[in-house]
py3Dmol code that shows the C-alpha trace and the ligand (Angstrom):
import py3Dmol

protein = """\
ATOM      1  CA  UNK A   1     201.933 130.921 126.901  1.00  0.00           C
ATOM      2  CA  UNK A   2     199.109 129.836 129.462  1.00  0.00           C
ATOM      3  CA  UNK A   3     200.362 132.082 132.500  1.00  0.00           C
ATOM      4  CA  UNK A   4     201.148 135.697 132.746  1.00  0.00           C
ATOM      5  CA  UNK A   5     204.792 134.933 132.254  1.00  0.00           C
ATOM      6  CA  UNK A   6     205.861 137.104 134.902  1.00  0.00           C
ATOM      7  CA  UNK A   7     208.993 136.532 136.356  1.00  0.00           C
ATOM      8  CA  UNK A   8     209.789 137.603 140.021  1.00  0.00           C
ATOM      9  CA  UNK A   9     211.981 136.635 143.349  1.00  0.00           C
ATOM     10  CA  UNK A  10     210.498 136.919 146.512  1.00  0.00           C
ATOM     11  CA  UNK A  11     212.549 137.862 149.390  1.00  0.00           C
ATOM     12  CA  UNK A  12     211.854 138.143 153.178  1.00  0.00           C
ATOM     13  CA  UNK A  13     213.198 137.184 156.529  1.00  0.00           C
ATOM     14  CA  UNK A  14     212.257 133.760 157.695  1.00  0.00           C
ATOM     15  CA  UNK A  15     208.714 134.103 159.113  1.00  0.00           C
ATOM     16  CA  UNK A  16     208.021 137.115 156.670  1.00  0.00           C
ATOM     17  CA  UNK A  17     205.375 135.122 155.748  1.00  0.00           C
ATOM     18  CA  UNK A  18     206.481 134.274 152.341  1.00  0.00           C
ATOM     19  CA  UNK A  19     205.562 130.294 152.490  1.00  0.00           C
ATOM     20  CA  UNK A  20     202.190 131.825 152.804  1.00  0.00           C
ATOM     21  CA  UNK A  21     202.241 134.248 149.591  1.00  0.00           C
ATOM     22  CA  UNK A  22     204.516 132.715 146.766  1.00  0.00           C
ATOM     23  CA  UNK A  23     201.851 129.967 146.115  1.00  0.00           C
ATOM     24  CA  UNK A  24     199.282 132.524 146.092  1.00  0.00           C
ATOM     25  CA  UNK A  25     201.540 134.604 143.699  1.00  0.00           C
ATOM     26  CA  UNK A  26     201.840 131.124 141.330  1.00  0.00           C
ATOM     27  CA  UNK A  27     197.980 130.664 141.165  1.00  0.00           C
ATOM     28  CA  UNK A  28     197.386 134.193 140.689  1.00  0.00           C
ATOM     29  CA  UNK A  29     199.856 134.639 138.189  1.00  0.00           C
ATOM     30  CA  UNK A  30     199.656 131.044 136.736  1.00  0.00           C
ATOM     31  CA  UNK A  31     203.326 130.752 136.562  1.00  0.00           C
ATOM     32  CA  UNK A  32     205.756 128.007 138.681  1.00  0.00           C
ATOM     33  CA  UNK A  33     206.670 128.554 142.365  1.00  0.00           C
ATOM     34  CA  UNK A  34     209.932 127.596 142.298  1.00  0.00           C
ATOM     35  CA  UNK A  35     211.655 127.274 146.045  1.00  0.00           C
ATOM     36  CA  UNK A  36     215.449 125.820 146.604  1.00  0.00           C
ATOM     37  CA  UNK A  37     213.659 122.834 148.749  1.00  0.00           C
ATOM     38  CA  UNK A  38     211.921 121.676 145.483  1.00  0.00           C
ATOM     39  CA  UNK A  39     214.428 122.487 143.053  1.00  0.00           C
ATOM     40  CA  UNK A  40     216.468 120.162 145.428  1.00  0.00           C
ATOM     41  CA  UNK A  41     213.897 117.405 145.700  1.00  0.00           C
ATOM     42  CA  UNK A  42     213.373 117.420 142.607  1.00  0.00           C
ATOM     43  CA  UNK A  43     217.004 117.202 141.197  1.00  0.00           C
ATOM     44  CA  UNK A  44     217.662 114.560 144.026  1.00  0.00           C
ATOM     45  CA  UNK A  45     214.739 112.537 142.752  1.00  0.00           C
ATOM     46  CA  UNK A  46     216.090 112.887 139.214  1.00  0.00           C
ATOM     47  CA  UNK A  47     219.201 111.349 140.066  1.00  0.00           C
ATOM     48  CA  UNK A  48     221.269 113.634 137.960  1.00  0.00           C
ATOM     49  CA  UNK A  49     224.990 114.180 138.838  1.00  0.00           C
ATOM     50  CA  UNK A  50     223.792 117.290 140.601  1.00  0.00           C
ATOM     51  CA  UNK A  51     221.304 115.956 142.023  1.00  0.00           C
ATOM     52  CA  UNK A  52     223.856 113.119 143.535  1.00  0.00           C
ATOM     53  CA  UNK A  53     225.956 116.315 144.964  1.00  0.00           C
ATOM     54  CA  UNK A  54     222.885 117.809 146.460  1.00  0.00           C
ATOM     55  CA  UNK A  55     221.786 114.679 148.180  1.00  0.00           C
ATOM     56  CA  UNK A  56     224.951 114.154 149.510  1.00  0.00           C
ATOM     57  CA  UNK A  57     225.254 117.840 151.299  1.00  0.00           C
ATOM     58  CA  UNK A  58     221.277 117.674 152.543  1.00  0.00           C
ATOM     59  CA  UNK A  59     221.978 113.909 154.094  1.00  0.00           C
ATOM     60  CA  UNK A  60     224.496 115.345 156.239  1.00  0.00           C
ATOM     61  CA  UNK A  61     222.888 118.239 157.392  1.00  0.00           C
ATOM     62  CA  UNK A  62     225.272 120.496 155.592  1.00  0.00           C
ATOM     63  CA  UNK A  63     224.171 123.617 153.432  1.00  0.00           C
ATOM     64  CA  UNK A  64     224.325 123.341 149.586  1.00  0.00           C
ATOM     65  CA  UNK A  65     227.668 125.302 148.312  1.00  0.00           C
ATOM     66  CA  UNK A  66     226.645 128.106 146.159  1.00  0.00           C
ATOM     67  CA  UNK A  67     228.216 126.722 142.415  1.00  0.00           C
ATOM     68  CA  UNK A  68     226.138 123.459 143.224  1.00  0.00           C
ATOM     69  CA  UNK A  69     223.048 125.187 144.380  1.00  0.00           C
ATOM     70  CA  UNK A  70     223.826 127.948 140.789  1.00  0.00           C
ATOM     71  CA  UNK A  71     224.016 124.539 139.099  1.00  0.00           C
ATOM     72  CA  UNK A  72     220.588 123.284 139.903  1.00  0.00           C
ATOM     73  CA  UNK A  73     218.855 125.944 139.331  1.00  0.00           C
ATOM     74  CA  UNK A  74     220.581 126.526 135.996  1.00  0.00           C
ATOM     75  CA  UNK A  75     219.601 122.612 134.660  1.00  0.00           C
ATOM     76  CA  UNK A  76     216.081 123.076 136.156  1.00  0.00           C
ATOM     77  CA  UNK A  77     215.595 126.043 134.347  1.00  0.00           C
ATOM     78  CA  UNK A  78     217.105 124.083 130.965  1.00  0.00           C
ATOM     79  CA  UNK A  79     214.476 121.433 131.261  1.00  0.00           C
ATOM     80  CA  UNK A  80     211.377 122.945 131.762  1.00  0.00           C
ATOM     81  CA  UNK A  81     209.221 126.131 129.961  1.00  0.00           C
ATOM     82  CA  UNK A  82     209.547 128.214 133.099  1.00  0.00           C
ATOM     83  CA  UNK A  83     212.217 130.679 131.778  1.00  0.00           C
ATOM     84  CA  UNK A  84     209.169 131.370 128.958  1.00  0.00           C
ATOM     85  CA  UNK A  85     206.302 130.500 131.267  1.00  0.00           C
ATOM     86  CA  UNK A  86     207.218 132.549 134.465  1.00  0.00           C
ATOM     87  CA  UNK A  87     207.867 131.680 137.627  1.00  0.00           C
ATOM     88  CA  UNK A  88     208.429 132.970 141.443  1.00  0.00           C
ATOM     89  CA  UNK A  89     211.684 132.277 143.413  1.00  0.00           C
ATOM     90  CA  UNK A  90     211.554 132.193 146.827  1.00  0.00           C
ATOM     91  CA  UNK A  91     214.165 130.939 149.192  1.00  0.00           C
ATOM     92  CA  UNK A  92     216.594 131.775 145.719  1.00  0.00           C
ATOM     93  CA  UNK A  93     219.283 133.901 145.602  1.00  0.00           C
ATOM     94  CA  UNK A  94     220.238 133.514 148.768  1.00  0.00           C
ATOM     95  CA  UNK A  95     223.468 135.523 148.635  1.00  0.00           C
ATOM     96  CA  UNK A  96     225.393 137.854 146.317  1.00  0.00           C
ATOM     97  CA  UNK A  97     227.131 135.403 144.455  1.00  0.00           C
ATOM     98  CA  UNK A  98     223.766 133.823 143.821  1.00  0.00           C
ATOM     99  CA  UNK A  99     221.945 137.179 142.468  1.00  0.00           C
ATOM    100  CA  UNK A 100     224.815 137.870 140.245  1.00  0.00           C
ATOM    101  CA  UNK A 101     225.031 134.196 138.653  1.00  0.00           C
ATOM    102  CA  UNK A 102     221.340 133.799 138.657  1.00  0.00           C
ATOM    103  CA  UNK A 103     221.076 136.858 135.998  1.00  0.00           C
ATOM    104  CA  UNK A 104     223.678 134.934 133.855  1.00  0.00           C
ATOM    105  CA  UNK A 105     221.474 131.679 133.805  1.00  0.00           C
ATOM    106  CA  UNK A 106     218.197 134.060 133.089  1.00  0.00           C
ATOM    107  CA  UNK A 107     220.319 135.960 130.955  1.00  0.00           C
ATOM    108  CA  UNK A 108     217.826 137.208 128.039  1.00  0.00           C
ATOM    109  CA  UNK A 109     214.608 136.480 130.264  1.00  0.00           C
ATOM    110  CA  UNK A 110     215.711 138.632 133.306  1.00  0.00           C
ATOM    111  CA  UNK A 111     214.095 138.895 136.336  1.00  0.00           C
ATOM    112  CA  UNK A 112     210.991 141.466 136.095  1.00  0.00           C
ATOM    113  CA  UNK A 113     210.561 142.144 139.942  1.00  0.00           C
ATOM    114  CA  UNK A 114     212.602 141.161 142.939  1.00  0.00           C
ATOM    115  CA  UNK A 115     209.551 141.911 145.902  1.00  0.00           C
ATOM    116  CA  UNK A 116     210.645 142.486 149.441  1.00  0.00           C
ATOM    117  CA  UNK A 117     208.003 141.440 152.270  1.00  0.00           C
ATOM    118  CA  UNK A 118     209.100 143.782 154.842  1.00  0.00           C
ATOM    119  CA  UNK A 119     208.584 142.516 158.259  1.00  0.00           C
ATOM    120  CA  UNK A 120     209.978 144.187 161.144  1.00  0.00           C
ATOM    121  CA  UNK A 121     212.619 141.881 163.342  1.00  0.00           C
ATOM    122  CA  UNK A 122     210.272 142.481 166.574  1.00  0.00           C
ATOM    123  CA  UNK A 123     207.235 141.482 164.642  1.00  0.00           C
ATOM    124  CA  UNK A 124     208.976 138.058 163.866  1.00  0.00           C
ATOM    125  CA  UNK A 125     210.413 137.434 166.687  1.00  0.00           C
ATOM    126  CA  UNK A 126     206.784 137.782 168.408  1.00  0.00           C
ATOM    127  CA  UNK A 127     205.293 135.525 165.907  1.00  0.00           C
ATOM    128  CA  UNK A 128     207.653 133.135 165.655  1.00  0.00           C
ATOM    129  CA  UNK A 129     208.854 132.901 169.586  1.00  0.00           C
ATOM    130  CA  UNK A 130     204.956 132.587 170.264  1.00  0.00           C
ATOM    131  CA  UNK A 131     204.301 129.502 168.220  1.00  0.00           C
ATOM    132  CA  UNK A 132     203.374 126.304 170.053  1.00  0.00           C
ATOM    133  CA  UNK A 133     202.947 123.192 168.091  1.00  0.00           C
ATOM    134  CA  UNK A 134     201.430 119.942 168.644  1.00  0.00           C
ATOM    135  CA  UNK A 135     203.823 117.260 168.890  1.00  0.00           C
ATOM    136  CA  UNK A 136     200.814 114.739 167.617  1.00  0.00           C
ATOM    137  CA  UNK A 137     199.491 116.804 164.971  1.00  0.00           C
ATOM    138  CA  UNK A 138     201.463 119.564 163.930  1.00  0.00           C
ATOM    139  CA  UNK A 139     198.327 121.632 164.839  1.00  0.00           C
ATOM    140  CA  UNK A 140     199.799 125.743 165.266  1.00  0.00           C
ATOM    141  CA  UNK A 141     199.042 127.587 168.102  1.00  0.00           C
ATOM    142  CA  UNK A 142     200.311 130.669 169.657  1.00  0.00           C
ATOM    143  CA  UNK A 143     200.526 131.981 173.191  1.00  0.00           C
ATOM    144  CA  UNK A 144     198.204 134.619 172.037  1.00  0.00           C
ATOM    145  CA  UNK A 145     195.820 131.776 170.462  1.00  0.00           C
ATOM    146  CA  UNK A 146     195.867 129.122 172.893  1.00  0.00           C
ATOM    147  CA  UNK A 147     194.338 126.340 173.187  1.00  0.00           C
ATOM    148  CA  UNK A 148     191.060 125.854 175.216  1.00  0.00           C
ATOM    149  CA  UNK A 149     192.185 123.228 177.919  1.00  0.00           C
ATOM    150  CA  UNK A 150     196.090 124.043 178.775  1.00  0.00           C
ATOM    151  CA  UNK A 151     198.528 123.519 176.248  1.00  0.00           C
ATOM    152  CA  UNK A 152     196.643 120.317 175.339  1.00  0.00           C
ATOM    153  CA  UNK A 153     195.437 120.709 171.659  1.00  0.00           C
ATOM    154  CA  UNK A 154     192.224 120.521 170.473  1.00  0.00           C
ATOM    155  CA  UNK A 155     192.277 118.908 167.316  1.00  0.00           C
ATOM    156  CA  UNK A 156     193.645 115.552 168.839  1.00  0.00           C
ATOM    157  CA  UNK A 157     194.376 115.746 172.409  1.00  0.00           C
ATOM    158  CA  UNK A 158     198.676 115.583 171.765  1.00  0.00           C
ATOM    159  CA  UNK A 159     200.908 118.167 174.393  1.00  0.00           C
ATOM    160  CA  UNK A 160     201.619 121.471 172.521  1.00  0.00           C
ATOM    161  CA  UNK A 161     205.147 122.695 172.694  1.00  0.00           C
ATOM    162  CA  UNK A 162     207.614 125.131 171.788  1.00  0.00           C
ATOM    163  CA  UNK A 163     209.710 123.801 169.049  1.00  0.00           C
ATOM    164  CA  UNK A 164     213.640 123.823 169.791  1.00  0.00           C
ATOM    165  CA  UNK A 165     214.050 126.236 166.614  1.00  0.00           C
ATOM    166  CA  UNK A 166     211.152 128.810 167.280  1.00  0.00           C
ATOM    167  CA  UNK A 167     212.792 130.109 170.752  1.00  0.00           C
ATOM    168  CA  UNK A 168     213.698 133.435 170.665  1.00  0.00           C
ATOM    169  CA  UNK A 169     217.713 133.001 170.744  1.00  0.00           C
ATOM    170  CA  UNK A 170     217.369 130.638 167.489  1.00  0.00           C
ATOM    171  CA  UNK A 171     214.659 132.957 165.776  1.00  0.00           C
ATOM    172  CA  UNK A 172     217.448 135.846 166.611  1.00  0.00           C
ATOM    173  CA  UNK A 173     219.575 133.867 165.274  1.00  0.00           C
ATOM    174  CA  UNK A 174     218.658 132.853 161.983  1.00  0.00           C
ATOM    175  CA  UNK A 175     217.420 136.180 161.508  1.00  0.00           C
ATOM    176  CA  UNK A 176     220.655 137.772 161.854  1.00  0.00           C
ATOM    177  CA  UNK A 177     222.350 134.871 159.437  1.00  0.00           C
ATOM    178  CA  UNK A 178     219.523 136.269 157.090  1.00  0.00           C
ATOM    179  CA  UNK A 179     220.198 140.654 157.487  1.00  0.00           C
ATOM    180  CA  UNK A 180     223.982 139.355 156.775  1.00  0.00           C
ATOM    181  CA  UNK A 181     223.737 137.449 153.499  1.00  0.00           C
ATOM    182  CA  UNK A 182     220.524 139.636 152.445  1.00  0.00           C
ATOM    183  CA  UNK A 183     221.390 142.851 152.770  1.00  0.00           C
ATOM    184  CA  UNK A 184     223.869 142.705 149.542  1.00  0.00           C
ATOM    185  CA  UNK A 185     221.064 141.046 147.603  1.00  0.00           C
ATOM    186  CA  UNK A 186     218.753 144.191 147.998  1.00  0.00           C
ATOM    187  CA  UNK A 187     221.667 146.462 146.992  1.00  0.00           C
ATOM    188  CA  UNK A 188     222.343 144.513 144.091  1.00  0.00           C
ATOM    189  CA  UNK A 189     218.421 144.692 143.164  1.00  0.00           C
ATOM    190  CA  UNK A 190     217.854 148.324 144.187  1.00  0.00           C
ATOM    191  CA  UNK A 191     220.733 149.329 141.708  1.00  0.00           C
ATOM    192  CA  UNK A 192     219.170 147.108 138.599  1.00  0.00           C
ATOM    193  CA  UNK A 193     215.842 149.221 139.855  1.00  0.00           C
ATOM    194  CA  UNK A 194     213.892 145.892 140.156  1.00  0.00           C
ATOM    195  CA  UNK A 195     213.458 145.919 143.797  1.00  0.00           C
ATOM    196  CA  UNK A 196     210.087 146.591 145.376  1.00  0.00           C
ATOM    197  CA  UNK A 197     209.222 147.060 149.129  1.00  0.00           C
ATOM    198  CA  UNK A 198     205.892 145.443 150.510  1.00  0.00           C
ATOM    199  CA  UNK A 199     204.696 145.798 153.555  1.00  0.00           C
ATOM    200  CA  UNK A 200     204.059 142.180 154.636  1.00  0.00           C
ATOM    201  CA  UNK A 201     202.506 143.405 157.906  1.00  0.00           C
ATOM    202  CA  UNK A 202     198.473 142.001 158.049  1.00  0.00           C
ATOM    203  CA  UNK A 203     196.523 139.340 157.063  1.00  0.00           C
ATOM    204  CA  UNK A 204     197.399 137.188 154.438  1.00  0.00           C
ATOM    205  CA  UNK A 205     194.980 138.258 151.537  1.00  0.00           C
ATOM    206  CA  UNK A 206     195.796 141.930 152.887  1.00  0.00           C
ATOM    207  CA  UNK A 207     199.666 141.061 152.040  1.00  0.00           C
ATOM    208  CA  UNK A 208     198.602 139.710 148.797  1.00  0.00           C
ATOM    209  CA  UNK A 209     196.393 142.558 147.520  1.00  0.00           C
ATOM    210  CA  UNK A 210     199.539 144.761 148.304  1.00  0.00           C
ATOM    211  CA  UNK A 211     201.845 142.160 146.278  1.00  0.00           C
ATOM    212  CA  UNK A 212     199.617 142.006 143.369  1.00  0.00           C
ATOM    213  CA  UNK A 213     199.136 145.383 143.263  1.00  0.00           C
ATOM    214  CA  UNK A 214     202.624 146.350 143.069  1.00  0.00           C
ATOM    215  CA  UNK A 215     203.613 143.959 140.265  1.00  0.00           C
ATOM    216  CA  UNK A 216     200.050 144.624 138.395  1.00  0.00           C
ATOM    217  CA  UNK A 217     201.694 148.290 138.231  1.00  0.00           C
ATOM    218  CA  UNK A 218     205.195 147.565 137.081  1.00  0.00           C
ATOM    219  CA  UNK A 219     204.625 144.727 134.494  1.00  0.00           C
ATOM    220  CA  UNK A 220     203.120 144.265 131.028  1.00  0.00           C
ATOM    221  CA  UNK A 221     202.108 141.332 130.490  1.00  0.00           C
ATOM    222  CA  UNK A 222     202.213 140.096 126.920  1.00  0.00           C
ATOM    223  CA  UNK A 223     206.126 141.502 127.155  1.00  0.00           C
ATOM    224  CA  UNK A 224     207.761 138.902 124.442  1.00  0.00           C
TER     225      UNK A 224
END
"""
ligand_1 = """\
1
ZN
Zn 197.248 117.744 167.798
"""
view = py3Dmol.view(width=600, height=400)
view.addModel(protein, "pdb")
view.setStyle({"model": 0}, {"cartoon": {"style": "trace"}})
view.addModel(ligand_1, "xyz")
view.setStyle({"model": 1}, {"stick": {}})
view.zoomTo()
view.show()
């Protein structure tokens, strides 16, 4: 086993800031970051009748039915070492009926910690509502971290803009999607006694020492 073999699932609300910490989990941990966007690609890219389903739902804009989305995760898992290896889930389960099948495909390498990055709604909804992006670039900005001339940027000159899906009614929105399907999940977690609250609040490395810390404390490595 190279990595630590730990296994986790990272949960948060969108803009929790979990894009930013489950790749810093993998390379501190040495284990896979596994979210449903590259278990998707990668299936898709695979070709495999799955895959073929997948494609079909993400070309028309539709979201992946939980059996097919159970599926792919379940044959990724059956190719691969990461069951043995470790690996981080993020963006997976995404509902009840998710959690529960996911601990049948794990079944005798269950999950070792499901981590919450707790962000407060308001807190999002300030970040997220505040980001301006260039249209050129992609550069981030924020109306608290503006750029110097206008709302021109300053990497290449392109008009900075709110994107339709950061305003504060489609934040709100997604958010609330999120509390509905999520809330289960964390029941479900808290009563296997695998669920641990972070504070994601802070800088990034201040998130991570908090992360790190909590899983250094509740796992063995070296488990078989
Ligand atoms: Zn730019």
């Amino acid at each position: 086993m190279n990595g630590s073999g730990v296994r986790l699932v990272l949960l948060g609300k969108p803009g929790a800031g979990k894009g930013t910490q489950a790749p810093l989990l993998s390379a501190h941990y040495g284990v896979q970051h596994l979210s449903t966007g590259d278990v998707f690609r990668a299936a898709v890219a695979q070709g495999t009748p799955t895959g073929l389903e997948v494609k079909r739902f993400l070309d028309t804009g539709e979201l992946v039915p939980d059996d097919i989305v159970i599926r792919v995760v379940d044959e990724h898992f059956a190719v691969g070492g990461p069951l043995e290896d470790g690996f981080i889930l993020d963006g997976f389960p995404r509902t009840l009926v998710q959690a529960e099948e996911l601990e049948q495909v794990l079944a005798d390498h269950p999950l070792d910690l499901v981590l919450n990055l707790e962000v407060a709604t308001e807190t999002i909804l300030h970040r997220i509502a505040g980001r301006r992006v260039c249209i050129n670039c992609g550069a981030s900005y924020h109306v608290t971290a503006r750029p110097k001339v206008n709302w021109t940027c300053d990497v290449c000159g392109g008009d900075v803009v709110q994107r339709d899906d950061d305003t504060e009614a489609a934040v709100a929105n997604r958010l609330e999607v999120y509390q509905r399907q999520t809330v289960p999940i964390i029941d479900f977690y808290c009563k296997l006694g695998k669920l641990v609250e972070v504070d994601g609040v802070g800088e990034g490395d201040e998130v991570q020492e908090r992360l790190i810390k909590e899983i250094d404390g509740r796992y063995q490595p070296g488990r078989s």
